[in-house]
TORKE-937627 format. One line per 3 residues: number of its first residue (from 1); for each residue x, y, z of N, C-alpha, C, CB. Coordinates in steps of 0.001 Angstrom, whole numbers, plus 500000, padded with zeros to 6 digits. Glycine has a CB too. Example, Ala and Ser with C-alpha at 12.3 -4.5 7.8 and 13.67 -1.06 7.14 Angstrom:
1) 513190 494310 507800 512300 495500 507800 513200 496700 507800 511308 495527 509046; 512850 497750 507080 513670 498940 507140 512900 500030 507870 514084 499402 505725
***
This chain:
1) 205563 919090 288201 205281 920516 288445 206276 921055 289469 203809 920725 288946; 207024 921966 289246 208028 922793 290240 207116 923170 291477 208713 924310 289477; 207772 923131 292376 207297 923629 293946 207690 925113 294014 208153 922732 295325
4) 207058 925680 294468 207329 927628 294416 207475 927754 296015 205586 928925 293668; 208323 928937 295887 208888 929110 296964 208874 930690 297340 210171 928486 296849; 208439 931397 298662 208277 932367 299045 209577 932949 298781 207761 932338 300194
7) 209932 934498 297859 210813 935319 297505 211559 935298 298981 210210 936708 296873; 210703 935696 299945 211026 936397 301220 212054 935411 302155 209539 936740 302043; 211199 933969 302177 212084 933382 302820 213224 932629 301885 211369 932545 303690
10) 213222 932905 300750 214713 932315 300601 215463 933340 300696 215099 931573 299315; 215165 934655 300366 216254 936104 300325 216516 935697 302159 215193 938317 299791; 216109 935740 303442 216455 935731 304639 217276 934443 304324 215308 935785 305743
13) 217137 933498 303840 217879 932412 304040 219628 932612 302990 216713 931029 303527; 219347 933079 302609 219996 933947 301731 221503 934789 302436 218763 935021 301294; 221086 935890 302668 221586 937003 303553 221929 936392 304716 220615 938128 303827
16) 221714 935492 305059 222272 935026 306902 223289 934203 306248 220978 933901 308294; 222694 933550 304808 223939 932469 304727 225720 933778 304944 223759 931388 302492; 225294 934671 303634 226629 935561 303597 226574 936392 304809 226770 936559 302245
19) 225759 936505 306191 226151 937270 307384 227771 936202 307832 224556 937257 308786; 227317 934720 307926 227937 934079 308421 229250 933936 307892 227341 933222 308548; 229400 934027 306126 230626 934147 305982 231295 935482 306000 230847 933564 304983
22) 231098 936633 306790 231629 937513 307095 231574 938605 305911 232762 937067 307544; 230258 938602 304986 230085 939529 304260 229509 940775 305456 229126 939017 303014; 230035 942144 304917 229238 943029 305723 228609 943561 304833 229835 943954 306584
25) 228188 943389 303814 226985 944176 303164 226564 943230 302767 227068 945253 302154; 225843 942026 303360 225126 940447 303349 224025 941545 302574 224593 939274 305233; 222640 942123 303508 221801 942191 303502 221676 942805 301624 221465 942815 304808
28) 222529 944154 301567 222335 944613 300179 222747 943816 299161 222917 945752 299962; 223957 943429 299120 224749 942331 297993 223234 941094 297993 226830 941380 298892; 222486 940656 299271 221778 939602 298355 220296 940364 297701 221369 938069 299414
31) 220090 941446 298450 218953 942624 297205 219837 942533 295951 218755 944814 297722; 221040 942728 295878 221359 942900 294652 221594 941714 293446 222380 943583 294851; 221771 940986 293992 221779 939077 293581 220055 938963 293047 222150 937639 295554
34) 219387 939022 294180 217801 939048 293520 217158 939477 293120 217089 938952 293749; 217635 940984 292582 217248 941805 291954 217359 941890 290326 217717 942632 292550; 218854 941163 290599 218840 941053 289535 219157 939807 288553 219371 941868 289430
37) 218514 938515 289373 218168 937090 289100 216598 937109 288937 218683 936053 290340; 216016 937622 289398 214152 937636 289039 213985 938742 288355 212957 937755 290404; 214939 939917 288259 214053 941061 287727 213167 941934 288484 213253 940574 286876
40) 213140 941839 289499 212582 942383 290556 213024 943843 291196 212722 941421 291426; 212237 944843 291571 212519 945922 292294 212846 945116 293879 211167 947094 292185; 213642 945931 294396 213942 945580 295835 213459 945278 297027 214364 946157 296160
43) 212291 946136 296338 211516 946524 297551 210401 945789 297434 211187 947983 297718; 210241 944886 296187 209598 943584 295615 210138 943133 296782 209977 942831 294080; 210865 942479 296738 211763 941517 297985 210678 941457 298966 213367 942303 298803
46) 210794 942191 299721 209642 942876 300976 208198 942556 300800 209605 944613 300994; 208123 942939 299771 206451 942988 299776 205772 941509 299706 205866 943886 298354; 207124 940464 299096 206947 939316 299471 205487 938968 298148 206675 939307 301341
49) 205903 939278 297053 204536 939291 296597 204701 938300 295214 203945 940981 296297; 205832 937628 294995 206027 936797 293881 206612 935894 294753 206829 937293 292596; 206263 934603 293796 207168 933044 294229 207877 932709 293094 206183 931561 294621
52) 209245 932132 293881 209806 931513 292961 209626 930334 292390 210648 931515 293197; 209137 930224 291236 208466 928999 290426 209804 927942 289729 207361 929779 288974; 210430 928725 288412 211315 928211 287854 212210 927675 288439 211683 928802 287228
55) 212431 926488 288723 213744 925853 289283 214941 926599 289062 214005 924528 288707; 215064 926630 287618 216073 927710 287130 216834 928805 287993 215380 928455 286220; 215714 929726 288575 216012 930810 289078 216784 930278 290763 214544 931779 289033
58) 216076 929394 291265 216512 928865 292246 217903 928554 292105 215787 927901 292530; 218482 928002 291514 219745 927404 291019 220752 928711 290982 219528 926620 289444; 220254 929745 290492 220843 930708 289709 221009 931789 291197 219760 931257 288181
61) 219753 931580 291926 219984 932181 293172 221024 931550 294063 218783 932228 293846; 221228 930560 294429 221876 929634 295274 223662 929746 294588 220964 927910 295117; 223975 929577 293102 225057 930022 293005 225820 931046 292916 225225 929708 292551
64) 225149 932182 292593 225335 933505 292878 225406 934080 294220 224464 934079 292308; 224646 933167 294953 224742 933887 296526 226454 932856 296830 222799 933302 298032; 226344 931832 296643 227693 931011 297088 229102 931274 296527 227496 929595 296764
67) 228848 931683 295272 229790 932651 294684 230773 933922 295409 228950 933247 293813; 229122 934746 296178 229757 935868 296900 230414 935273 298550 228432 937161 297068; 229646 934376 298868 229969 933923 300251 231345 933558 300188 229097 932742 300777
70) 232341 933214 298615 233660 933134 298299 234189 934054 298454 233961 932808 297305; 233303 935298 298840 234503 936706 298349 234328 937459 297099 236089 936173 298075; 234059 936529 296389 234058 936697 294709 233154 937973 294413 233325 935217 293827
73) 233831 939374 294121 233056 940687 293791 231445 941136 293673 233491 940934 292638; 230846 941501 294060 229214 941184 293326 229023 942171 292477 227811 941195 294343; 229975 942758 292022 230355 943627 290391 230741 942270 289645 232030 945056 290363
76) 231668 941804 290131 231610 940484 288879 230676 939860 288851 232517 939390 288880; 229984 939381 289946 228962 938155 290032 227697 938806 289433 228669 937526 291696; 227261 940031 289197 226263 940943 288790 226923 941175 286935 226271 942570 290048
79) 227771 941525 286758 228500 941428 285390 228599 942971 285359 227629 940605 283969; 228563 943556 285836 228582 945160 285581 228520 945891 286890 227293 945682 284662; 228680 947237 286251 228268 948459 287956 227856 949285 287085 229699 949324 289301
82) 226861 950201 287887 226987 951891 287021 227798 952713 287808 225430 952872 286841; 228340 953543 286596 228950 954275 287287 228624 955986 286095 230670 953475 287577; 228704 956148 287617 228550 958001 286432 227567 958110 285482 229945 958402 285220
85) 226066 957577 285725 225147 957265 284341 225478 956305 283472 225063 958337 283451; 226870 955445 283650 226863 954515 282473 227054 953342 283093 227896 954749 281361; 226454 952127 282312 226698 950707 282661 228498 950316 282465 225622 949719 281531
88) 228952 949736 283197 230632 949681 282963 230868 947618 283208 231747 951038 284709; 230775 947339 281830 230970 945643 282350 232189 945435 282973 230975 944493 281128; 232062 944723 283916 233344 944221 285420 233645 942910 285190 232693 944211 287290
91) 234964 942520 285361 235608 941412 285067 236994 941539 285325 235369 941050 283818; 237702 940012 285909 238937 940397 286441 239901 940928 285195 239561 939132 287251; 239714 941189 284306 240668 941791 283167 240933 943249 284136 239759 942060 281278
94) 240304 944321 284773 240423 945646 285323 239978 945645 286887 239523 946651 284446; 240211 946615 287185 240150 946990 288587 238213 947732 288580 241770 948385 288991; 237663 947293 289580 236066 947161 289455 236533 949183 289650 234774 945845 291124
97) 235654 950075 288820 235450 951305 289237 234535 951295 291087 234501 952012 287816; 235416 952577 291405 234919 952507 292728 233858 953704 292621 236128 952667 293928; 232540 953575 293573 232002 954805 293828 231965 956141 294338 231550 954626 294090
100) 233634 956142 294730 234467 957624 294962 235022 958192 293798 235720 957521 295927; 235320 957515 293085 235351 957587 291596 235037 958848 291157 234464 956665 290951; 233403 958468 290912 232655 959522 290028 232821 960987 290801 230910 959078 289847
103) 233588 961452 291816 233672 962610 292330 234691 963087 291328 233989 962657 293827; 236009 962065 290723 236863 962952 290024 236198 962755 288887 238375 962726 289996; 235014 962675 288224 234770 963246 287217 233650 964489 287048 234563 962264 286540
106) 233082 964457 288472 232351 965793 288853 233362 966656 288822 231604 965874 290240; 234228 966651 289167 235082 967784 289237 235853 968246 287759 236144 967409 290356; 236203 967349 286780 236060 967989 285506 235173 968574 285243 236123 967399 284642
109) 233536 967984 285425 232875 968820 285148 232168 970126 285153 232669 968474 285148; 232698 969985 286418 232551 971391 287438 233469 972484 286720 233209 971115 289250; 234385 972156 286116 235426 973030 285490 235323 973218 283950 236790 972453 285800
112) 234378 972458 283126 234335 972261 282076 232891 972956 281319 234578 970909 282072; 232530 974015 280244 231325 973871 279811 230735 972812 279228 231179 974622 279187; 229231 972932 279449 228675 971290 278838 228746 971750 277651 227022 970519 279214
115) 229518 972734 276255 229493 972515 275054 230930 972417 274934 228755 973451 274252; 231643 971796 275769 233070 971471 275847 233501 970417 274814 233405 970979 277244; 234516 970834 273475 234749 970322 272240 235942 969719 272069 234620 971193 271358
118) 236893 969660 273303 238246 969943 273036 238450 968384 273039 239147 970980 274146; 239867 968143 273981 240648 966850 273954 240972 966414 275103 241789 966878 273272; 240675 965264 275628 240175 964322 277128 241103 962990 277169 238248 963685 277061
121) 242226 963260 278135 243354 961871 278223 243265 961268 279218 244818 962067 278204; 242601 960028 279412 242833 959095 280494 243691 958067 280339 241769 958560 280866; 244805 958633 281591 246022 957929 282100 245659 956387 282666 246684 958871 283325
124) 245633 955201 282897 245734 953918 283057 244053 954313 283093 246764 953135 284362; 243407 953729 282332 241613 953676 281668 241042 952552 282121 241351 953559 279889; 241914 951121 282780 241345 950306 283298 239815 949573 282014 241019 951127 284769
127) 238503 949805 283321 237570 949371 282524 236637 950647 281242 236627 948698 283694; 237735 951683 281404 237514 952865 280752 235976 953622 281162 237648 952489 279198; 235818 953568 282394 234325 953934 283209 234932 955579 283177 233935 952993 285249
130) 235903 956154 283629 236446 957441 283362 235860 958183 282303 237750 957344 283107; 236362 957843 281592 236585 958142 279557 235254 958156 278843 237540 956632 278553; 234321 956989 279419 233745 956602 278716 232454 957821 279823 233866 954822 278418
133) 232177 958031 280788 231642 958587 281493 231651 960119 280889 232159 958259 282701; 233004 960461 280691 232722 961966 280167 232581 961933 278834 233816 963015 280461; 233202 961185 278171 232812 960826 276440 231252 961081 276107 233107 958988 276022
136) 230666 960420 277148 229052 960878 277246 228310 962110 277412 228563 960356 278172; 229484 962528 278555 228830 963890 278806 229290 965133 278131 228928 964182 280152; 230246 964971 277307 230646 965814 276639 230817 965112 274981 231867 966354 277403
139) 229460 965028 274556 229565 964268 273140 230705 964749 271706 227976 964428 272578; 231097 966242 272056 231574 966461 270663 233099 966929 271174 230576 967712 269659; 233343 965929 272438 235004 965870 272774 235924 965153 271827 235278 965127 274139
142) 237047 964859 271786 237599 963934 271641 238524 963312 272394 237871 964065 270851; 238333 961499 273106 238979 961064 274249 239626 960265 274194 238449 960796 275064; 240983 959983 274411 241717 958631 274311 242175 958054 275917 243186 958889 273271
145) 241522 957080 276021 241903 955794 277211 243413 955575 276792 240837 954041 277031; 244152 955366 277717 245520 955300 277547 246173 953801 278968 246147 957270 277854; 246291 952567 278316 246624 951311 279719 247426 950661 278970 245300 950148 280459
148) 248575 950246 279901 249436 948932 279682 248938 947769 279418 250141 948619 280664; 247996 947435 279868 247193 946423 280094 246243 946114 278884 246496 946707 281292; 246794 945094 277803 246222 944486 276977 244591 944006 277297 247124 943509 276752
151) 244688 943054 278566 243445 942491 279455 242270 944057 279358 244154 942002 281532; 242600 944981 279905 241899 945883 280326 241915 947002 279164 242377 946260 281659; 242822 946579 278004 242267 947634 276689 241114 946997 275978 243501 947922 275412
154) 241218 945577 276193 239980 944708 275371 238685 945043 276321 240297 942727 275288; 238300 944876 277438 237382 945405 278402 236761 946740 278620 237879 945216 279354; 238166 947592 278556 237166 948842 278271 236656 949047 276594 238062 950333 278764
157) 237538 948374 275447 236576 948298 274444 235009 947765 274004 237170 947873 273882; 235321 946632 274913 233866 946479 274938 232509 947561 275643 233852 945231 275609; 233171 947835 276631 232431 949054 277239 232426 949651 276727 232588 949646 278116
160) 233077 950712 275552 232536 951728 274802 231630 951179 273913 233485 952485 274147; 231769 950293 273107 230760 949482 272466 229074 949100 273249 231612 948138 272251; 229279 948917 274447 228204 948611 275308 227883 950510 275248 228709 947608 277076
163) 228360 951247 275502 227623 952150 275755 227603 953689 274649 228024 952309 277146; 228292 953102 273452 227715 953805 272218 228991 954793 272526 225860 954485 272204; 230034 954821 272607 230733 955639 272248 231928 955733 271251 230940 955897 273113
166) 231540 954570 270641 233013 954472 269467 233343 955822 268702 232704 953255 268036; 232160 956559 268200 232392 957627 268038 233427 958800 268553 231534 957768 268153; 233693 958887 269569 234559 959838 270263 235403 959918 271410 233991 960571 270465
169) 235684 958234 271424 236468 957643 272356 237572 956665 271506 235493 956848 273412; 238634 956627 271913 239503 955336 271094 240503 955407 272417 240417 955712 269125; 240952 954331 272142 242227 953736 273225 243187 953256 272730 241958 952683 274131
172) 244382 953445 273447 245639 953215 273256 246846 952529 274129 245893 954229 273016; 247397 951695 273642 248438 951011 274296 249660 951667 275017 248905 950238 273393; 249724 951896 276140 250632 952655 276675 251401 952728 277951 250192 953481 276591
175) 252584 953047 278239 253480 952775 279440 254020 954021 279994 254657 951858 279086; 253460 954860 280820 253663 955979 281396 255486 956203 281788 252612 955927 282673; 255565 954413 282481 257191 954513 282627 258378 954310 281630 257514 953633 283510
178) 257671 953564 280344 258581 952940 279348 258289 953888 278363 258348 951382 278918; 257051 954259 277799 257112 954999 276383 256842 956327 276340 256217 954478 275437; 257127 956897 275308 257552 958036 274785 255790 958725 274380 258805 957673 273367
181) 255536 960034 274993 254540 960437 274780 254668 961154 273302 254163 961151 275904; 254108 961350 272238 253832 961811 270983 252892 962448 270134 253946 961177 270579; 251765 962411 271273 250719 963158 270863 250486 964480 270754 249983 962878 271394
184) 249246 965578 270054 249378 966610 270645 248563 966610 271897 249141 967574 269814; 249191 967713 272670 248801 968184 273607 247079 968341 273632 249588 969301 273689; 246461 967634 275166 245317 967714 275036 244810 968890 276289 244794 966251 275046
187) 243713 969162 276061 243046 970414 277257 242789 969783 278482 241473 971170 276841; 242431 967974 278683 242344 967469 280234 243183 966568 280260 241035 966910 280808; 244206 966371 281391 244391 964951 282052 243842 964226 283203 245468 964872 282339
190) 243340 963064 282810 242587 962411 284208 242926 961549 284308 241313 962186 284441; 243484 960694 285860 243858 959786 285990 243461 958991 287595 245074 960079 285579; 243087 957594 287512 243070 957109 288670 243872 956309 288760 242113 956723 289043
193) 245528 956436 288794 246703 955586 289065 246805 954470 290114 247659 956409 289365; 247366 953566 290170 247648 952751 290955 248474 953899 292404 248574 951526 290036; 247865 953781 293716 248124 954514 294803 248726 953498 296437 246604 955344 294948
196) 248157 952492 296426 247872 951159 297286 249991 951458 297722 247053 949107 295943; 250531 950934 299315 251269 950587 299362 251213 949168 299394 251686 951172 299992; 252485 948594 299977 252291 947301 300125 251816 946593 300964 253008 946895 300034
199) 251870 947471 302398 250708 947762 303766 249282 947334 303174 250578 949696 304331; 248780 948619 302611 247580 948778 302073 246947 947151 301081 247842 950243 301107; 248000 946749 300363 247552 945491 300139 247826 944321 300658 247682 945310 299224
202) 248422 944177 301760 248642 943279 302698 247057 943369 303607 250149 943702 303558; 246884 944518 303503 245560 944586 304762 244165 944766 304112 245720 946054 305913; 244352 944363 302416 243140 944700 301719 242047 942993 302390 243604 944896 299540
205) 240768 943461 301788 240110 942563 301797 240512 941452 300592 238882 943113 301818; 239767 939844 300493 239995 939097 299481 239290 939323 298458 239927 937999 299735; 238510 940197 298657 237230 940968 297227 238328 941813 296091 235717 942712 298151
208) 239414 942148 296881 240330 942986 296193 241783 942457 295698 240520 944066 297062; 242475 941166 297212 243441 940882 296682 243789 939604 295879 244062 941068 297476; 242541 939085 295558 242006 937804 294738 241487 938120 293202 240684 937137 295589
211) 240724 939323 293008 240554 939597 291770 240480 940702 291505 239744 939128 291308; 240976 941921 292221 241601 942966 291496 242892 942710 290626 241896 943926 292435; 243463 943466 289552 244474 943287 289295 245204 944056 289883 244599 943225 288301
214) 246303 943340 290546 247527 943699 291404 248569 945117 291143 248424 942429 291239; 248837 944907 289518 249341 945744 289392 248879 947146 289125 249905 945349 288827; 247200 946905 289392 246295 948189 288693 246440 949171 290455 243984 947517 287969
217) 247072 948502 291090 246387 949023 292560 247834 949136 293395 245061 947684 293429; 248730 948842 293260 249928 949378 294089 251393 949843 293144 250337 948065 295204; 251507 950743 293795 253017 951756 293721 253734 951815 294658 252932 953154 293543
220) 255368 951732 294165 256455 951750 295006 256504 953469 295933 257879 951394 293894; 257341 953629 296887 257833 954464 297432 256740 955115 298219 258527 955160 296596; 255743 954068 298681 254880 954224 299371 253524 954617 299074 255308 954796 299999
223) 253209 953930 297626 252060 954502 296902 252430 955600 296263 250958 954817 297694; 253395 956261 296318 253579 957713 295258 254351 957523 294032 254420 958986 295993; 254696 956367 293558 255563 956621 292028 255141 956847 291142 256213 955818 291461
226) 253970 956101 290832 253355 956418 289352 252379 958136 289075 252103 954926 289097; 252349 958530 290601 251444 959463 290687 252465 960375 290593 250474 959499 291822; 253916 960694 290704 254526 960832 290648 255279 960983 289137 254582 960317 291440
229) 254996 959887 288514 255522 959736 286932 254431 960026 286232 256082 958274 286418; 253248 960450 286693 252255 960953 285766 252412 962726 285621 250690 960449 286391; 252502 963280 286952 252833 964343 287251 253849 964889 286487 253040 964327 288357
232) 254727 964448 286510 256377 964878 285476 255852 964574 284530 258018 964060 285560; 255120 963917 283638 254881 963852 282398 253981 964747 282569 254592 962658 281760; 253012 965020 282939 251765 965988 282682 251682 967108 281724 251474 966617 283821
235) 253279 967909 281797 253603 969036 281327 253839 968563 279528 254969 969657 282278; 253966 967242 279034 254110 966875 277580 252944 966476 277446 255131 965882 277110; 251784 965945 278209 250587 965534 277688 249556 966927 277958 250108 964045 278464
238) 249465 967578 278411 248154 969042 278646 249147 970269 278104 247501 969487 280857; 247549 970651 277632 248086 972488 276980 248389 973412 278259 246507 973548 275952; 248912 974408 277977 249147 975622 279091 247847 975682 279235 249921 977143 278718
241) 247796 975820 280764 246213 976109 281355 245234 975601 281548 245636 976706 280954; 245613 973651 281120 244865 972971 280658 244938 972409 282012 245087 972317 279390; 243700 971343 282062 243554 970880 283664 244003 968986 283604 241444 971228 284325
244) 243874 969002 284688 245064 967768 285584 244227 967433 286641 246777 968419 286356; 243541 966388 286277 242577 965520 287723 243326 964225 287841 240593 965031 287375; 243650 964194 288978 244243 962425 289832 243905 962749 290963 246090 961804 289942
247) 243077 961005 291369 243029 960203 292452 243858 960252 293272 242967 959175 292239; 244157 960026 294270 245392 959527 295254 244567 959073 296651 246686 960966 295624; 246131 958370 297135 245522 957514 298407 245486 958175 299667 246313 956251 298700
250) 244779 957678 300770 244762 958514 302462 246580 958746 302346 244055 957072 304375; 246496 960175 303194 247574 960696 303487 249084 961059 302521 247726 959931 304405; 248407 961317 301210 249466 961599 299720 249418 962778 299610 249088 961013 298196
253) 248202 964087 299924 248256 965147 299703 249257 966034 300060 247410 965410 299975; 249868 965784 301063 250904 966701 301621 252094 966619 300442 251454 966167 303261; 252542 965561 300170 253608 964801 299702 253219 965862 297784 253285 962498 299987
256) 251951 965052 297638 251929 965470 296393 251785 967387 296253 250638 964568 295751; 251103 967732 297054 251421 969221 297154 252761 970307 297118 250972 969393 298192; 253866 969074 297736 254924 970376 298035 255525 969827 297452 255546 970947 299314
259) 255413 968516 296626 256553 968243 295522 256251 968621 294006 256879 966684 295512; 254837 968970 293469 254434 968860 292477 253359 970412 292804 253910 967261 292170; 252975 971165 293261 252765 972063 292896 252570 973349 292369 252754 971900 293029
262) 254466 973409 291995 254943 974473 291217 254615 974250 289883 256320 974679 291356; 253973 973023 289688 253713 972770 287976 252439 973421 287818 253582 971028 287375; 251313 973567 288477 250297 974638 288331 250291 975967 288577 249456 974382 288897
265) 249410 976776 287641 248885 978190 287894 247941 978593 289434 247888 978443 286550; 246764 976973 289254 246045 976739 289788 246317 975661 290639 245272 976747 289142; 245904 975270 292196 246087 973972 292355 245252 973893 293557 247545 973483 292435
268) 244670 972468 293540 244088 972417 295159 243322 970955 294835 242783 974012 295781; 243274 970794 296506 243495 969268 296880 241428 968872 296950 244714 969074 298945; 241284 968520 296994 239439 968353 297045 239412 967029 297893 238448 968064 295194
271) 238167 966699 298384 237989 965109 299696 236671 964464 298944 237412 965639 302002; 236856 963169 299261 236081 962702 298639 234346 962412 299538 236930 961558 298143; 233802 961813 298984 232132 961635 300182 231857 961518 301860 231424 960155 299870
274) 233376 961070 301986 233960 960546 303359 234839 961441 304022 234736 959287 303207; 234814 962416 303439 236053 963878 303754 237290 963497 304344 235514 965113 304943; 237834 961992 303133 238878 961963 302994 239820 963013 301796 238857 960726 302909
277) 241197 963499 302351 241556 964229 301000 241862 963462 300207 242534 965133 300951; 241373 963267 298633 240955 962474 297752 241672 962458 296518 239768 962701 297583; 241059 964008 296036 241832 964383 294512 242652 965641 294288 240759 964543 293381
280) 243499 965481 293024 244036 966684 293532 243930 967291 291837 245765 966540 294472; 243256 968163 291813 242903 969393 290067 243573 970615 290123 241057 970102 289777; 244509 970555 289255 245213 971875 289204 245064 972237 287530 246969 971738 289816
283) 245379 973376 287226 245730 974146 285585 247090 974314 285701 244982 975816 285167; 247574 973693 284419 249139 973733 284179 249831 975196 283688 249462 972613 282990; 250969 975123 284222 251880 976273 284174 251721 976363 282464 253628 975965 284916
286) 252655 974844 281927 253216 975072 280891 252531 974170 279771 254598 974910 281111
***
């Protein structure tokens, strides 16, 4: 017969283990480990009101917590994140969506009617959490994910599949610096480009410079090239008037403002939850 064990004191035994290896979100990352190894609400945890019976789960707790005490993502170690209303499966094939994120897709939406029919381009689509986020919210769009990255075109395919959008999403193989754009012109561009200098990933954490992908997260000339080579293309991928959402990193706004804002009618810089300046949405000249 298995020996059962109080929820409460293994979650404390738990959380001190990852205080010690220098997790700072010990306490939530192991709610989130046991939350979603028993099935349990969180606040289950607390109330201390189930034991752990199944050996199983024990096992499953203990490597999942030792997993993270590696560093190792708890988007990977969890297999997913939500983001924007949708489940987005995480895996080192893409760069984990961040939760500053979903501000640049509030802000399409903010600009967009919800019976919005037109045509939706996401520039490097990663785990396609972007694409697949407004694909949802705007069902009778049409959206193409656009990445170099073989690894991360198979990943966000599965994610549209996980979240029912084959219908009005498709993706495409593509090199912002090498290939030739050919499409028609669509009504949005959105993009969360690689921004990171080489600073910035010298001083990242190992959650990021161990299994992010490297090349999803830094640009030459100080974080501004690709944001830069998206920009100059912008004017062959969006209609006149059509809108232009990108990400960028602390301290790019200036840079990207007085080099790239004669290409809009419209333009302005927005901050993200942290009232860092964040994104930058303009309507194209041409």
């Amino acid at each position: 017969m298995n020996e059962s064990f109080s929820v409460l004191e293994i979650f404390k035994k738990a959380y001190k283990y990852l205080e010690e290896k220098g997790i700072e979100s010990y306490k939530s990352d192991t709610e989130w480990i046991f939350s979603d190894v028993l099935n349990i609400k969180k606040i289950e945890i607390y109330l201390d009101a189930h034991k752990i019976k199944k050996n199983g789960h024990l096992k499953e707790l203990r490597k999942k917590i030792i997993r993270r005490g590696k560093r190792e993502p708890l988007q990977h170690i969890l297999g997913s994140v939500d983001f924007h209303n949708c489940k987005i499966k995480s895996d080192k094939r893409a760069l984990i969506p961040r939760f500053e994120t979903e501000k640049l897709v509030e802000l399409i939406i903010d600009k967009l009617p919800k019976a919005f029919s037109g045509s939706i381009v996401d520039l490097g689509t990663g785990t396609g959490a972007i694409i697949i986020a407004l694909a949802k919210f705007y069902p009778n769009s049409n959206c193409i994910g656009f990445d170099k990255s073989e690894n991360a075109l198979t990943l966000a395919q599965e994610n549209i599949k996980l979240n029912n959008c084959s219908r009005n999403v498709e993706l495409r193989k593509f090199d912002w610096n090498k290939d030739s754009y050919n499409l028609r012109k669509s009504d949005v561009l959105i993009s969360n480009p690689p921004y990171l200098t080489l600073e910035d990933w010298d001083n990242a954490e190992p959650e990021v410079k161990i299994y992010d992908p490297r090349e999803a997260l830094i640009a030459k000339k100080e974080g501004i090239s690709e944001l830069e080579a998206i920009l100059k293309l912008s004017s062959k991928i969006v209609k006149k008037n059509g809108l232009v959402a990108m990400e960028f990193g602390r301290g790019q706004s200036e840079v990207l403002k007085n080099k790239f804002q004669y290409l809009f009618n419209e333009f302005c810089i927005e901050k993200d939850l942290a009232g860092i300046r964040r994104f930058l949405i303009g309507k194209t000249k041409n």
